[in-house]
C-alpha positions in Angstrom: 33.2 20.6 10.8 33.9 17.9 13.2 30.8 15.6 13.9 30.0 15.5 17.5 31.3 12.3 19.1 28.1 10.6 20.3 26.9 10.4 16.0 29.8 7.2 16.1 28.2 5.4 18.3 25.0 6.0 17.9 25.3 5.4 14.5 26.7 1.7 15.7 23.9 1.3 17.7 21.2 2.1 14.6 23.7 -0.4 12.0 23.9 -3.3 14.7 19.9 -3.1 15.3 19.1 -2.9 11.4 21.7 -6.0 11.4 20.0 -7.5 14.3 16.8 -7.2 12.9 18.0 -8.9 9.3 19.3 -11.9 11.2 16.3 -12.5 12.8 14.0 -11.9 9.8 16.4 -14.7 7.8 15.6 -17.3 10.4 12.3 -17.1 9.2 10.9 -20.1 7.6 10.5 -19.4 3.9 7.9 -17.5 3.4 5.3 -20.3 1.8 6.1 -22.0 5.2 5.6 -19.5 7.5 2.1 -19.2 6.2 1.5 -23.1 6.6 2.6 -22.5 10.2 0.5 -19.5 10.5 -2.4 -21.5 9.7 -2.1 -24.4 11.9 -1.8 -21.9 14.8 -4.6 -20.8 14.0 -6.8 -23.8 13.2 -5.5 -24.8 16.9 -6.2 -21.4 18.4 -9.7 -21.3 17.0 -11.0 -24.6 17.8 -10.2 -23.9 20.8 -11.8 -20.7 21.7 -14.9 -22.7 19.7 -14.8 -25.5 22.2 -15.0 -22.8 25.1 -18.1 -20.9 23.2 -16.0 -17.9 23.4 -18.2 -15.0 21.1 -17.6 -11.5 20.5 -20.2 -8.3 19.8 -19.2 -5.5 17.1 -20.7 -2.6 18.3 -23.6 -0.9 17.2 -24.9 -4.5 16.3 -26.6 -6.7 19.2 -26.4 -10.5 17.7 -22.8 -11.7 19.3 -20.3 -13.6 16.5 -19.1 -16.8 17.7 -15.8 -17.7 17.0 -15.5 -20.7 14.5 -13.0 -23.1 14.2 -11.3 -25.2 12.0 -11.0 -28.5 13.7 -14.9 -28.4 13.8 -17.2 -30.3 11.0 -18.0 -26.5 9.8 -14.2 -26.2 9.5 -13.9 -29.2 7.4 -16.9 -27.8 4.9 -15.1 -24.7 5.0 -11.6 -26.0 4.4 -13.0 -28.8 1.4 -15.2 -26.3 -0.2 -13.6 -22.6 -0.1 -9.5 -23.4 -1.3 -10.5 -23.0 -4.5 -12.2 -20.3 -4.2 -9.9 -18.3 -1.6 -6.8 -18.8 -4.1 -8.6 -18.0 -7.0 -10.5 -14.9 -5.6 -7.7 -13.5 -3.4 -7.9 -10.1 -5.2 -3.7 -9.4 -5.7 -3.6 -12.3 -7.4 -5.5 -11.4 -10.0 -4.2 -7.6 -10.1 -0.7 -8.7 -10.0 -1.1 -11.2 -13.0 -2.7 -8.5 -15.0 -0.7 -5.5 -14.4 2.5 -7.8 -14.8 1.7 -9.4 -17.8 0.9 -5.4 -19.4 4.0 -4.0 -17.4 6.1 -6.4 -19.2 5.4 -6.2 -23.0 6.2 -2.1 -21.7 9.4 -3.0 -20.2 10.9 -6.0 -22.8 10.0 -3.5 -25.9 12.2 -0.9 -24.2 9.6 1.3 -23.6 9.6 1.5 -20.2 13.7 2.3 -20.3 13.2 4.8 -22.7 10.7 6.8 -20.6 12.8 6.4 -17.9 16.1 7.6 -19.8 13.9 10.4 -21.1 12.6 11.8 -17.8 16.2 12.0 -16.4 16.4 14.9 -18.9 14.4 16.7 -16.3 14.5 15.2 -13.8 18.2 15.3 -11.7 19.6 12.3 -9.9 20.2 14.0 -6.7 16.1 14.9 -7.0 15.0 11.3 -7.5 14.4 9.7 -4.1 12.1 12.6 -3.4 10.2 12.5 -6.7 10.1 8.8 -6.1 8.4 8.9 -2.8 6.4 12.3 -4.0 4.8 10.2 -6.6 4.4 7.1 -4.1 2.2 9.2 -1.7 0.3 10.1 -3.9 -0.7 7.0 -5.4 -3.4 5.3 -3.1 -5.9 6.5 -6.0 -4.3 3.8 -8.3 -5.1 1.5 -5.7 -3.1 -1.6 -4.7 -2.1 -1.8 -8.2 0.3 0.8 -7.5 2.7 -1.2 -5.4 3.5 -3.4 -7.6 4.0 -0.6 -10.6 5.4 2.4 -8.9 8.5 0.2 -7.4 9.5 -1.0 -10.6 9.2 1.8 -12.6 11.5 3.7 -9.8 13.8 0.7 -10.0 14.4 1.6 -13.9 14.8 5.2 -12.8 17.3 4.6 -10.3 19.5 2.3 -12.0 19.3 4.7 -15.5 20.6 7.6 -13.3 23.8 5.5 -12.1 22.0 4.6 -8.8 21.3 1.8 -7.0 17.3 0.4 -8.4 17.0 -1.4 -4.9 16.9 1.7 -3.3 14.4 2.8 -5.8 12.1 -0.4 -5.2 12.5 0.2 -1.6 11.8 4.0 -1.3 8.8 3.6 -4.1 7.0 0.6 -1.8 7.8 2.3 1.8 6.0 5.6 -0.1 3.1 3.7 -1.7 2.3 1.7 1.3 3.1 4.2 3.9 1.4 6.8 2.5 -1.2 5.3 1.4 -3.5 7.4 3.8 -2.1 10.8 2.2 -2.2 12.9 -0.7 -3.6 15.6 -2.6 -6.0 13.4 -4.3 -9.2 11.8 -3.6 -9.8 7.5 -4.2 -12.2 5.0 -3.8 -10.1 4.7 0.0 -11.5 8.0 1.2 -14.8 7.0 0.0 -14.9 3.7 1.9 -14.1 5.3 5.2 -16.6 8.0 4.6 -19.0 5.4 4.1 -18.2 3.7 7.8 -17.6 6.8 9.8 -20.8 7.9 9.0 -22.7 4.6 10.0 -20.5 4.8 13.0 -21.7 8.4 14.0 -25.5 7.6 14.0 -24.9 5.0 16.9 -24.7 8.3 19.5 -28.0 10.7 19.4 -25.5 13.2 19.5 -24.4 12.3 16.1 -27.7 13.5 14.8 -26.3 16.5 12.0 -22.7 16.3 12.0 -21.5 16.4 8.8 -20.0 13.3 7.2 -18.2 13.4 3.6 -15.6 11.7 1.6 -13.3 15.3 1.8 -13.3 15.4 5.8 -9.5 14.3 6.0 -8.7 16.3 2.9 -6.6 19.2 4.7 -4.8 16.8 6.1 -4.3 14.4 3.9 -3.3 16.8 1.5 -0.7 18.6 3.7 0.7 14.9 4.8 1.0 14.3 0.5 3.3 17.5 0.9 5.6 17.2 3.9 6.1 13.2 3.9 7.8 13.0 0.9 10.7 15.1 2.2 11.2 12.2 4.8 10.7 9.7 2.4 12.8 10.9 0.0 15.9 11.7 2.7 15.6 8.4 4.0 16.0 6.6 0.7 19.0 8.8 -0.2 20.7 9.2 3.2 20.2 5.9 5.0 19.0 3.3 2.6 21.0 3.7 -0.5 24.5 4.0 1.2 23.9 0.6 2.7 23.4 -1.1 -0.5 26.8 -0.6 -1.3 27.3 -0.4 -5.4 25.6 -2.0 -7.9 27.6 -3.7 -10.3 25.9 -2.4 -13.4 26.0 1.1 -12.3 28.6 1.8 -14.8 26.7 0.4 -18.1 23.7 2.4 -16.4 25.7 5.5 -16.9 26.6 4.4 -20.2 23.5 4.4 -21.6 22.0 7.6 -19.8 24.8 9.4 -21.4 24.4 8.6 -24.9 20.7 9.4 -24.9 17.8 8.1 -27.0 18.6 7.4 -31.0 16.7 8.3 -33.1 14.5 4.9 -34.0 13.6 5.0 -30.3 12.6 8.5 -30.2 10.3 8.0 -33.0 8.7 4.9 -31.1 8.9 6.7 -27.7 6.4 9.4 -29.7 4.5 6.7 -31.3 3.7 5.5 -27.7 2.8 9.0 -26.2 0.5 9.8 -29.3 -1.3 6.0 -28.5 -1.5 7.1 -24.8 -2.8 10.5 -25.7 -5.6 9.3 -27.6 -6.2 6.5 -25.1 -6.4 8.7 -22.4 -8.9 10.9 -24.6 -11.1 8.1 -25.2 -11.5 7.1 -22.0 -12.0 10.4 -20.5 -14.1 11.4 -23.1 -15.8 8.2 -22.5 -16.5 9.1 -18.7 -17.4 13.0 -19.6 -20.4 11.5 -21.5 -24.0 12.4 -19.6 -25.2 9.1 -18.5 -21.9 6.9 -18.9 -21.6 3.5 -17.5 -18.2 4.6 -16.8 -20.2 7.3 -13.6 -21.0 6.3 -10.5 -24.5 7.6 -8.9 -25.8 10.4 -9.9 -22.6 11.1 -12.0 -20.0 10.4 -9.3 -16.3 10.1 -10.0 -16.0 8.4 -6.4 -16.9 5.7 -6.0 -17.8 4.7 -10.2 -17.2 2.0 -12.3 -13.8 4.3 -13.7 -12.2 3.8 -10.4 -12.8 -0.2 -9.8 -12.0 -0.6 -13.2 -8.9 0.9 -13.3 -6.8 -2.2 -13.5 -7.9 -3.3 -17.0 -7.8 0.7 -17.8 -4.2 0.6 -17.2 -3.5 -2.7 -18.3 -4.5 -1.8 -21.6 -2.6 1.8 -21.7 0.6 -0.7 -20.9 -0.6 -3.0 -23.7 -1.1 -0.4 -26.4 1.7 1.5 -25.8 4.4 -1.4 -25.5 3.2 -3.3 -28.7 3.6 0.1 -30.3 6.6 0.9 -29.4 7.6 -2.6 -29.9 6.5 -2.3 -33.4 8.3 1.4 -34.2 11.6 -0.1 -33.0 11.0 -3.9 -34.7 10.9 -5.4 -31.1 7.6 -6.9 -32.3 7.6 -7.8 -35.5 5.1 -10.6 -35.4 1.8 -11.8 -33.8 3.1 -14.6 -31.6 6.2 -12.1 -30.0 3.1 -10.5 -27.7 1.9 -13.4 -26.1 5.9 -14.8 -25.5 6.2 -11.2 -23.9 3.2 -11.6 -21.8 4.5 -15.2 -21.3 7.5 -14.3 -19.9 6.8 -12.2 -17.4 4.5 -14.7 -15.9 7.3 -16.9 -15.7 9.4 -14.7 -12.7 6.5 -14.4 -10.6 5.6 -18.2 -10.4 7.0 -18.5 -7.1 4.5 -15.7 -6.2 1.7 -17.6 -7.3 2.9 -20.5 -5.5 3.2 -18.4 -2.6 -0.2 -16.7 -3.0 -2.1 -20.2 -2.2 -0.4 -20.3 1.1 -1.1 -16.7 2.5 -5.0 -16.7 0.7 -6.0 -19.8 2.6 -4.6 -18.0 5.9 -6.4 -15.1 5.6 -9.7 -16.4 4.5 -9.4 -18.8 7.7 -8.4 -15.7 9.8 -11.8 -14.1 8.6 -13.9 -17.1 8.7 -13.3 -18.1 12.5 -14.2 -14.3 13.5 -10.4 -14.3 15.1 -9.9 -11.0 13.5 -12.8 -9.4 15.1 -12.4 -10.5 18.4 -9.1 -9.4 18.2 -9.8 -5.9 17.1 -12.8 -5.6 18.9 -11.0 -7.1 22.5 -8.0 -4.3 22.0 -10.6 -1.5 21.2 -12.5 -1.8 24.1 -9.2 -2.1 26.3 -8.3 1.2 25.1 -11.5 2.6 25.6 -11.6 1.2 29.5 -8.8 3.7 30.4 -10.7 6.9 29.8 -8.2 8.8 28.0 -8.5 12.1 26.6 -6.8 14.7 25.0 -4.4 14.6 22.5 -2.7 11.5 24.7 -5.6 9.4 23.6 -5.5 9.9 19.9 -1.9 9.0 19.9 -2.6 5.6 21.9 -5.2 5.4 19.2 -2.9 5.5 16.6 -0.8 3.3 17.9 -3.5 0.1 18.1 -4.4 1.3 15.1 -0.6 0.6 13.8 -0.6 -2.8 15.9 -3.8 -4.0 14.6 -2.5 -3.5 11.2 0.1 -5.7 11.0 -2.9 -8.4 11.5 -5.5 -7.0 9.4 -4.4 -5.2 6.4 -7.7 -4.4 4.9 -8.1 -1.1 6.0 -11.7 -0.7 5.4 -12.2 -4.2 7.6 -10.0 -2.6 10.5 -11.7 0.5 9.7 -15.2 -1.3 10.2 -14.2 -2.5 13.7 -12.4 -0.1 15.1 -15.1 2.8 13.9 -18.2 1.8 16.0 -16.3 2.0 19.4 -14.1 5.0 19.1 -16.2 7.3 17.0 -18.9 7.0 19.8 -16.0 7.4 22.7 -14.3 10.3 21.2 -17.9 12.0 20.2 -18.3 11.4 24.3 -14.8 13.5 24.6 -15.9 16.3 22.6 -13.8 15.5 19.3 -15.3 15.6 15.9 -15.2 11.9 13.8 -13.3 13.6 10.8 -10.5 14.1 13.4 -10.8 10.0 14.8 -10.7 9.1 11.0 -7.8 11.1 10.2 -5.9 9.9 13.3 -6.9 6.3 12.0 -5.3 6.8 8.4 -1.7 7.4 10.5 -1.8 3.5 11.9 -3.4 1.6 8.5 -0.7 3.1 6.7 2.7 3.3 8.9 3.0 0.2 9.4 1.5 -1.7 6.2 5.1 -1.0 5.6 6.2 -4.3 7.3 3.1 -6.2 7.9 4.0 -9.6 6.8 0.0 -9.8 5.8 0.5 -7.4 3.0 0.7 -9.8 0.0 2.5 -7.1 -1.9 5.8 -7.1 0.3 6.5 -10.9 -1.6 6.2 -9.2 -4.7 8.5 -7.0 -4.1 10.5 -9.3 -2.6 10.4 -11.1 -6.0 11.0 -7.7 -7.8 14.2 -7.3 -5.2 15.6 -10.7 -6.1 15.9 -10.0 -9.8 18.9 -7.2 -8.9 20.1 -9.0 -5.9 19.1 -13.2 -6.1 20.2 -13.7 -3.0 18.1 -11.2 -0.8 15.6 -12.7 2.1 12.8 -11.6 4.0 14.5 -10.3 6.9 16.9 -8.6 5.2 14.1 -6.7 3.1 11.8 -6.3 5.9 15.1 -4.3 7.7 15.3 -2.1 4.8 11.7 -1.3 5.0 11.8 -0.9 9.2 13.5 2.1 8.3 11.0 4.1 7.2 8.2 2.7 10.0 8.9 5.2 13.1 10.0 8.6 11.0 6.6 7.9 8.8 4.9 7.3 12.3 6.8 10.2 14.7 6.4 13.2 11.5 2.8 12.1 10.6 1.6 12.3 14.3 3.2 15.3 14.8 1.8 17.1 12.0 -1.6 16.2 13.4 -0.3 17.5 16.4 0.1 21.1 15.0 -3.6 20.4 13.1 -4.7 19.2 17.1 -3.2 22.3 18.9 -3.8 25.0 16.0 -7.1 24.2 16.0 -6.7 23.8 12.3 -10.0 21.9 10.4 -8.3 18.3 9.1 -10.9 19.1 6.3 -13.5 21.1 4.7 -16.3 21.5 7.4 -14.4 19.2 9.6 -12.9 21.1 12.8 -10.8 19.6 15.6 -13.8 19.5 18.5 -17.6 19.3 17.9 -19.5 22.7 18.3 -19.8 23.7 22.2 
């Protein structure tokens, strides 16, 4: 069948924008750079709304925040005193070390490659990009740590089934980060906005006895785990993948997939599952325990010390099952080949680490002069001045939501701003909070696609560079642009048919409060 003659050209129109794009994005500054720019602007900006006494009020609280800035003798005590501390305690940089140093004595023993060679048993080619993204959207309960594993590990996968791993990095991020407000399972995420929405409820009287829990959004977080994917998935495979062109060790890929697992690594690939069994007992076990330090309150699984922890918890599963697979195949075969392993990985991310200083000293100055909350505060109560309701609002909603984000990519933060003046205005319109909440997860997550404030997007920038060197910014952040407006468009119109349906977005949680 003949495709209809407007696909050509509107097909030339979507290439020359993504190429459009990509030229911009590479006359960026390099990306330690653009940070250094970032925060002079805003050492500028904020002295200056300092100098003016310019304050701002988070509602619910009466005591105004003034704004701070840089160029101030506060600044200067800030500036001398904090950089230390703001690159050391910049939370990725601490995950990504870990979880790179334990991913890496996994993937230089082999066993990572073997897994992955392994699962293609069952897993066919043609099904990957949507297992990819399936997995990615449904691992916000690993935390951040999961962008900088899932990618990788679908990298492997791509490139053992005689596809291009760059497609695989790019799908498994967009997934993770895009969906990081869906899926079946509950996290320490849907607990944090629990936490606020309920605080942000009391400031009516009329919140008096509506129901506040950490499953409110789990209808439709669940059904968004379900049908994103698909899009996801068709995106990676249809649009992403064919522009990559071919991968030049595609063919050695095949190779290797074809000829299977020999028998030495089978043996260590069951060494290693037998070690992660019994981990995984242990710890488990460990948590099942009445009275375990591994519980939250009152025996709670969310939030608990298993769920912050779960870093180390799976930087020693990595550990223990690479050094015994190393040791079954005679990868390892002494006490110093661990710590050159660990070494080694280290080594390809030192231009991260460089990089981290840069964007940590930004955003700790961003949070320091109050910038962010007169920002977020300022567009709130814009939106809030035009007196929308309906559906109409909860879309324009979503879309602060999604512009705010590309400033602020803590989502609890935004989360803690945004929720003491909408939940009151839409309380005012009739809606319940679990529905404000769920139209809030659409904007923190769409868009943390792109954000250059998400300090995972230079990782996998670095994770991007080891198949293609030469790759920029702009020409990563077009690949990932892709996914922004389907992820946006099919998510708000799925809680359109929750909206119009009438259908609860969780358990207890209906679309309007009780007439």
């Amino acid at each position: 069948m003949a495709k209809p003659p407007w696909t050509r050209p509107a097909k030339r129109v979507f290439s020359s924008t993504l190429e459009g794009i990509e030229r911009v994005g590479n006359r960026l500054p390099d990306p330690f750079m653009l940070f250094v720019y970032l925060f002079a602007v805003l050492a500028v900006v904020s002295t200056v709304f300092a100098a003016f006494g310019t304050t701002v009020t988070i509602p619910g609280t009466s005591k105004p925040i003034a704004i701070r800035g840089l160029f101030t003798g506060d600044g200067a005590e800030f500036l001398i005193t904090k950089m230390i501390e703001n690159f050391i305690e910049f939370p990725p940089l601490g995950n990504v070390l870990l979880m790179l140093m334990a991913v890496g004595v996994a993937e230089r023993t082999g066993l990572l490659k073997a897994v992955v060679r392994a699962a293609l048993t069952w897993v066919p080619g043609r099904v990957l990009p949507y297992a990819v993204a399936f997995v990615g959207f449904q691992a916000h309960v690993m935390s951040d740590v999961s962008m900088i594993v899932i990618p990788p590990l679908a990298a492997l996968l791509f490139r053992e089934a005689g596809r291009h791993p760059v497609a695989g990095l790019i799908g498994g991020f967009a997934c993770v980060s895009g969906g990081y407000g869906a899926g079946l399972l509950l996290g320490s995420s849907d607990a944090l906005l629990a936490g606020i929405t309920s605080k942000a409820v009391d400031i009516l009287p009329m919140g008096a006895g509506i129901d506040t829990h950490i499953a409110m959004n789990w209808f439709f977080t669940a059904a968004s785990g379900l049908v994103l994917p698909f899009v996801g998935g068709w995106i990676t495979a249809h649009i992403v993948e064919p522009r990559l062109g071919t991968y030049q060790d595609l063919e050695a890929g095949d190779d290797e997939v074809a000829s299977g697992l020999d028998p030495v690594e089978r043996r260590g690939l069951r060494n290693a599952l037998i070690t992660l069994a019994v981990y995984l007992l242990v710890v488990f076990g460990g948590w099942l325990v009445p009275g375990s330090p591994l519980r939250g309150d009152n025996g709670a699984f969310v939030p608990s010390p298993f769920l912050s922890g779960l870093v180390p918890i799976l930087f020693v599963a990595f550990m223990a099952t690479g050094i015994v697979y190393g040791i079954s195949i005679r990868a390892v075969t002494s006490n110093r080949d661990v710590p050159r392993l660990m070494a080694d990985s280290v080594k390809e991310v030192a231009g991260y680490i460089v990089l981290i200083f840069a964007v940590s000293q930004f955003i700790a100055l961003f949070s320091w002069t109050n910038v962010g909350s007169l920002l977020a505060v300022k567009s709130a109560e814009a939106l809030t001045a035009l007196g929308l309701t309906g559906f109409g609002g909860i879309l324009l909603f979503v879309a602060l939501a999604s512009l705010l984000n590309l400033f602020i990519i803590s989502g609890s933060a935004m989360w803690s701003l945004m929720a003491p003046v909408f939940i009151p205005a839409f309380l005012l319109l009739g809606f319940e909070p679990g529905l404000v909440q769920a139209a809030f997860r659409i904007g923190d997550s769409a868009t943390q696609i792109i954000t250059p404030m998400n300090p995972y997007l230079l990782v996998l920038l670095t994770f991007v560079r080891k198949y293609q060197p030469g790759t920029g910014l702009g020409t990563l952040m077009a690949r990932l642009s892709i996914y922004v407006i389907p992820f946006w468009v099919f998510w708000a119109a799925l809680l359109a048919v929750f909206y119009f349906a009438d259908i609860p977005v969780g358990p207890g949680t209906p679309i309007h409060l009780p007439q």
